[in-house]
N, C-alpha and C positions, 0 to 999 in steps of 0.2 A: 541066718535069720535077719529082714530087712527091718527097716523102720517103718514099712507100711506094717508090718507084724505086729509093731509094740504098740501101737496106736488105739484107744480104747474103743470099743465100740458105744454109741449112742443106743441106749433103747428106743425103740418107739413104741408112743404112748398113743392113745386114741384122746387128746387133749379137745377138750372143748371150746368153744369162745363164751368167754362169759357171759352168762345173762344179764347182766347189770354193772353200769361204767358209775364210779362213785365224782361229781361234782362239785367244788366249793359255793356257795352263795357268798355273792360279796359283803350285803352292805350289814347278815349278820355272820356271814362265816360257816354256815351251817352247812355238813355235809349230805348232798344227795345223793340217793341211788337212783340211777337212773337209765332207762333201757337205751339202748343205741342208738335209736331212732329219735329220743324225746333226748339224750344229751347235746345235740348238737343244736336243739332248738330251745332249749332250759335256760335260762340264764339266772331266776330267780327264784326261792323258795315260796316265798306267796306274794300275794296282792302290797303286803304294807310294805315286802323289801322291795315290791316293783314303784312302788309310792316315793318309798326315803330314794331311792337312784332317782328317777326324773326328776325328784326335787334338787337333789345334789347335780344333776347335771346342768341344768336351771341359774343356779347360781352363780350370782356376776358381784364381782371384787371392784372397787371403783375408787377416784376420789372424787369427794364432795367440789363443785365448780362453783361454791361461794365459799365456804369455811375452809375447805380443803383438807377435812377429814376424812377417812377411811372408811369405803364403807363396803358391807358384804350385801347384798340383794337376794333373795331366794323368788321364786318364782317370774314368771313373764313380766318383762320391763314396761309399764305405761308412759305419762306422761310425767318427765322431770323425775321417775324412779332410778334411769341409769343414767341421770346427772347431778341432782340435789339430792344430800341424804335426807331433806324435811323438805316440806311448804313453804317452812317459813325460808326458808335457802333460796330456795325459789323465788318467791315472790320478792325478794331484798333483791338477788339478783336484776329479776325483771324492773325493779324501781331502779337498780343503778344504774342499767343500760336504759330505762328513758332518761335519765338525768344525766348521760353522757352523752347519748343520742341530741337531747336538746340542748347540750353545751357545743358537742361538734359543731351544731346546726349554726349558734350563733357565733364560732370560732368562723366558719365558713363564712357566712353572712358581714362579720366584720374585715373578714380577709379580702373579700366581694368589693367592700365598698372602697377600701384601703386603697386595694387595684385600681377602681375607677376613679379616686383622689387622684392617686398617679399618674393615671392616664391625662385625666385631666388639665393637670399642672404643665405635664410634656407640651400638652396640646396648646397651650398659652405659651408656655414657651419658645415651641415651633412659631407657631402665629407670630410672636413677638419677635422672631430673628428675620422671618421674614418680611415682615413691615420694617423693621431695620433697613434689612438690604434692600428693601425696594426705596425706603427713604434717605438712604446712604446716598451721596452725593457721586457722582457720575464723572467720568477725567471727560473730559473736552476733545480730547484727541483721539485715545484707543477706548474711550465707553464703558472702560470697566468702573466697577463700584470700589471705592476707597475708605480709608480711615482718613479724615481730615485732621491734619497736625497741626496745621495754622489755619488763621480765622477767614484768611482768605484767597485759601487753597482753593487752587482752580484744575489742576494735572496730580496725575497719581506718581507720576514720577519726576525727577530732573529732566530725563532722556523725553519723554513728554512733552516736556516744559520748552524744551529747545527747536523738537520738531516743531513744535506749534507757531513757535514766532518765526523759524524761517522760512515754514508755508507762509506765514503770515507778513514777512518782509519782500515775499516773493508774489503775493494777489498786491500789494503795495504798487509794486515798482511796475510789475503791468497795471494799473488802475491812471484813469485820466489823472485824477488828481497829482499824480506823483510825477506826469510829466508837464503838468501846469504848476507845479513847485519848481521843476529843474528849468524851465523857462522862467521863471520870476527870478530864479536865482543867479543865474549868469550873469544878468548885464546890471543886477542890482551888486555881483560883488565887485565887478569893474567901478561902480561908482566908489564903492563903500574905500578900495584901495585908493580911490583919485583924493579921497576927502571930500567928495561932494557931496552935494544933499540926495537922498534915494530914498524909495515910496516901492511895495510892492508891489509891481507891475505884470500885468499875463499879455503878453502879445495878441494871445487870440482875443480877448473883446480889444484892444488897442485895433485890431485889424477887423473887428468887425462895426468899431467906432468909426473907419474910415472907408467901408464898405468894401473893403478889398481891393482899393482904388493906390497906384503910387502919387503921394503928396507931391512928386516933384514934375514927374511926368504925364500922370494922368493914366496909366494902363492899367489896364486890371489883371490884380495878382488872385489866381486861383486858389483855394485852400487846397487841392488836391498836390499842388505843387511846394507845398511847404516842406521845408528840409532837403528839396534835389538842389541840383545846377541850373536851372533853368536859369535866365532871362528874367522872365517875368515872375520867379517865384518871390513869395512874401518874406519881408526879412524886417524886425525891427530897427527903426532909426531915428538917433538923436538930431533934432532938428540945430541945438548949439551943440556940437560933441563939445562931448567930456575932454576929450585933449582941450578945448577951449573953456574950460572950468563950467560947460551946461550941467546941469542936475539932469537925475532921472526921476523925473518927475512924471506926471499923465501930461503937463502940458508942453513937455519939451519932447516927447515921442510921436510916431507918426510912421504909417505904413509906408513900405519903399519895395520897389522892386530891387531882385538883387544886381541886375547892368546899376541902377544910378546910385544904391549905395555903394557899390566899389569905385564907382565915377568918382564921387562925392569924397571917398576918403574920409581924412580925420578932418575936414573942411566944413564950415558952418553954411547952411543955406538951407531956403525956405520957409515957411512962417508957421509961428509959433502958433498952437491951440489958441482960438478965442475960450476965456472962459477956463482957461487951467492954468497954474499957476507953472513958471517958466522955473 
């Protein structure tokens, strides 16, 4: 005997399917019966349980956005329903936010004008640094603008300072004047060492006093030949030398070629300026 043997057998019944599937209602619990076709499309016992569910589904939990109270809502949200629990909530709200609105406004408006203070101020400022530098005093040499330390600063720098006067000792000594000084001053220091009387004296009007003519000979000495070898170039000459105690005076000089002043030596000869003193 197997274990398929022991195995009970099952009757079969001719089992029906029910005619009616039983329901809960929710919103009062009530039980339906209800055929097959109408349970799966049933949801509610009447009209008032279909009423209290949409109202329940409807409802909105909130907080109040001025008091900040709790609030429950039933039905369709309007205007300020699913934000202020009252009117009055509301409308305080609305006055706070214009009375913020119009504080921002004139936070803004004062922040506005602050700015353009500021700006303003810069703008004088600016203006004002640059009328500085444009009124700052200037160096002479390299052009830039300076702080002047002293009252009568003229260079921004020493280094300046020293270029300036060596250009400037250097347009000097090329300048006429500077070699109508070193001709004045030659034969006035020969006097100044003799002890004689001395006057400062320029060769060239002395030789244009005597028309570029030699006092002793008569030739005429060219200006183009002044300072060669020549013969007949111009050379100043004491008519008493100074070896003979003459002064250099306007009336003891007189144009010479250079043959009869080396003729002449330290030798007195010729005649004295009318009209100047000896």
């Amino acid at each position: 005997m197997t274990d398929a043997d022991n195995t009970p057998e099952i009757p079969q019944t001719n089992a029906r399917k029910p005619k009616r599937l039983a329901k809960v209602c929710g919103p009062c619990g009530t039980v339906m019966m209800l055929t097959p076709s109408r349970h799966a499309r049933r949801v509610y016992c009447s009209t008032a349980c279909t009423a209290e569910a949409l109202k329940k589904s409807k409802t909105k939990t909130f907080c109040c956005g001025f008091c900040r109270r709790e609030v429950i809502r039933y039905g369709s949200p309007s205007k300020d329903k699913s934000v202020f629990c009252s009117r009055a909530c509301g409308a305080k709200h609305r006055s706070l936010m214009r009375f913020e609105t119009a504080a921002l406004s004139r936070m803004a408006r004062a922040a506005k004008d602050q700015a353009a203070r500021i700006e303003e101020k810069r703008n004088a400022i600016r203006e004002r640094n640059i009328k500085q530098i444009e009124c700052a005093p200037k160096c002479r040499q390299c052009g830039q603008a300076y702080a002047r330390e002293r009252t009568f600063q003229r260079y921004c720098t020493d280094a300046c300072s020293l270029q300036a006067k060596s250009e400037a000792r250097a347009r000097y000594r090329d300048s006429e004047s500077y070699r109508a000084s070193k001709r004045k001053g030659k034969s006035k220091r020969r006097a100044m060492l003799r002890g004689c009387e001395h006057e400062s004296i320029d060769p060239i009007k002395v030789f244009e006093r005597d028309k570029w003519r030699c006092h002793l000979c008569g030739v005429k000495t060219p200006q183009r030949l002044r300072g060669t070898t020549k013969d007949n170039a111009p050379e100043l000459e004491h008519i008493v030398s100074l070896a003979d105690g003459g002064s250099h005076t306007w009336g003891n000089v007189a144009c010479s070629c250079r043959k009869c002043n080396i003729h002449k030596g330290s030798s007195s000869a010729g005649q004295l300026g009318l009209g100047f003193a000896a």
